[in-house]
C-alpha positions in Angstrom: 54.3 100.0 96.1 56.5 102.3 98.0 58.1 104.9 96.8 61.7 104.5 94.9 63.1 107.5 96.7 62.2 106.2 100.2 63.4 102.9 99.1 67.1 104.5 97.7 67.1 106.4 100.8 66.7 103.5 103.1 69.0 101.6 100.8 71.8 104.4 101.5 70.8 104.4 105.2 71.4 100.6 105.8 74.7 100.8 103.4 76.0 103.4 105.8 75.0 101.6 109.0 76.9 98.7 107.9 80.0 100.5 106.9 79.9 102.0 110.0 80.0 98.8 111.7 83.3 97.6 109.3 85.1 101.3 110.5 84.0 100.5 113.6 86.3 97.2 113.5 88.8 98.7 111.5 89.5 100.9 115.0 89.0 98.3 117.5 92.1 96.7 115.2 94.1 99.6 114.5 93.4 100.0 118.9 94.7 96.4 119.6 97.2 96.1 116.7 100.4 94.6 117.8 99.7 94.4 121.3 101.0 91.0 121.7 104.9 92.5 121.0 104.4 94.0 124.4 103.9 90.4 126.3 106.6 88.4 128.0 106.8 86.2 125.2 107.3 89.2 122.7 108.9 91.8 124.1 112.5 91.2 124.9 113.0 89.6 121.4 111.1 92.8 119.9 113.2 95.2 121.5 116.6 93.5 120.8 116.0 93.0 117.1 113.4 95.6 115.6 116.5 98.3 115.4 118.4 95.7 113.1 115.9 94.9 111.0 115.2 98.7 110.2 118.7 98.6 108.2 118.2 95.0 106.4 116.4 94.7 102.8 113.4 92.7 103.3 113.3 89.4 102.5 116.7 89.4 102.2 119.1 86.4 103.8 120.2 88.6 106.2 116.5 89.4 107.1 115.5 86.0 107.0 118.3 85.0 109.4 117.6 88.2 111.5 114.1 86.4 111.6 115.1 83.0 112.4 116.5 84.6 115.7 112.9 86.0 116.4 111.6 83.0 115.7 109.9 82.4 119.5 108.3 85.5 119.4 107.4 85.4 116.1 105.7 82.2 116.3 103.6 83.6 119.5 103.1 86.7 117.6 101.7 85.0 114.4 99.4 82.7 116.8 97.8 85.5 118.6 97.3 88.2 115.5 94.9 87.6 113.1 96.0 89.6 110.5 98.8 87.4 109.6 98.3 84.9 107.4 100.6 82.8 109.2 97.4 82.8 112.0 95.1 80.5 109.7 95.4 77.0 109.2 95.1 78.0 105.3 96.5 81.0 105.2 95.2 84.5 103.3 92.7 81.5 102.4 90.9 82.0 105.9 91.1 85.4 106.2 88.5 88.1 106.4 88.2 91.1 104.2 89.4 93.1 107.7 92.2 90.8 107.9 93.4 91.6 104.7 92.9 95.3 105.1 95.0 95.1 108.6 97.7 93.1 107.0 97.8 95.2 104.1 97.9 98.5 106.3 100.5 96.9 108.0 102.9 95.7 105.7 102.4 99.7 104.4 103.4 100.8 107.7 105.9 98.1 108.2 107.6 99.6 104.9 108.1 103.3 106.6 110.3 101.4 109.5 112.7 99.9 106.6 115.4 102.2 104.2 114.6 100.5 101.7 111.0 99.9 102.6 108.8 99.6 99.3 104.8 98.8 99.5 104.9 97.6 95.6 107.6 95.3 96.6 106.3 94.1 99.4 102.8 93.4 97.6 104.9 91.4 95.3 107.3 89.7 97.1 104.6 88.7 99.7 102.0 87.1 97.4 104.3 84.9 96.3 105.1 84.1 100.1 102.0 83.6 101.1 100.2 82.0 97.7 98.1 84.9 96.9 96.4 84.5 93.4 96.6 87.3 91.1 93.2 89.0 91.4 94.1 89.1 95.1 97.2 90.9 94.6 95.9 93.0 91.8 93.4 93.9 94.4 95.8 94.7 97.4 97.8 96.5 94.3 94.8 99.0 93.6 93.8 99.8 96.8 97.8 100.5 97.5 97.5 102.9 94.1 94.2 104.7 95.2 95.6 105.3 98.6 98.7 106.9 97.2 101.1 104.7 98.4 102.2 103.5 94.9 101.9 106.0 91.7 100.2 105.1 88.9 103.3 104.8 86.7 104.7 102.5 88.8 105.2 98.7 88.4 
């Protein structure tokens, strides 16, 4: 019978190997995030109403109609970025645990480019949006708290 400290070791080693291999895609998509804004489908669109947007409430109708003008490139976007729900034929339904920790990362930073920019909002106001169940948004709630990007006494 091998010894249980060899055994933990080896344990520890493989965990680490594998969580090496999920930072190692975490970079490859915090490398490639967003590249699509940059194609000729994207980029004209991007550039004219990204500025607006920064000054708009999210979700709000002024937002959504601010969207509905993106709508081309959104629609390209959307289709060539995975971490979107709007990528999947089922939504957050198909999506991997990477995707959700790119789309959650994003809608973070995506907060930081708005005034009024709230992750806690945002968690909220997008699992509705997008059908996430509770334990899913609790989920994306907690890892938003233990990051710092909400305080504990908020909610």
């Amino acid at each position: 019978m091998s010894d249980w400290k060899e055994e933990t070791h080896k344990h520890i080693r493989r965990v680490l190997e594998m969580l090496t291999e999920i930072r190692s895609e975490l970079t490859l998509r915090g490398l490639n995030h967003d590249q699509s804004k940059f194609s000729e489908e994207e980029a004209a669109l991007f550039e004219k109403y990204t500025s607006k947007l920064y000054n708009m409430d999210y979700m709000s109708e002024e937002y959504k109609e601010c969207l509905n003008k993106l709508k081309p490139a959104l629609e390209h976007h959307y289709a060539n970025n995975r971490h979107h729900p709007e990528f999947h034929a089922n939504g957050v339904n198909d999506m991997t645990l990477i995707d959700l920790v790119e789309m959650l990362v994003d809608w973070k930073a995506a907060t930081e480019r708005h005034e009024s920019g709230d992750i806690l909002k945002s968690i909220k106001q997008n699992s509705e949006r997008f059908g996430i169940d509770s334990q899913l948004t609790s989920i994306l709630l907690n890892t938003a708290r233990d990051l710092g990007w909400i305080s504990h006494n908020e909610e």
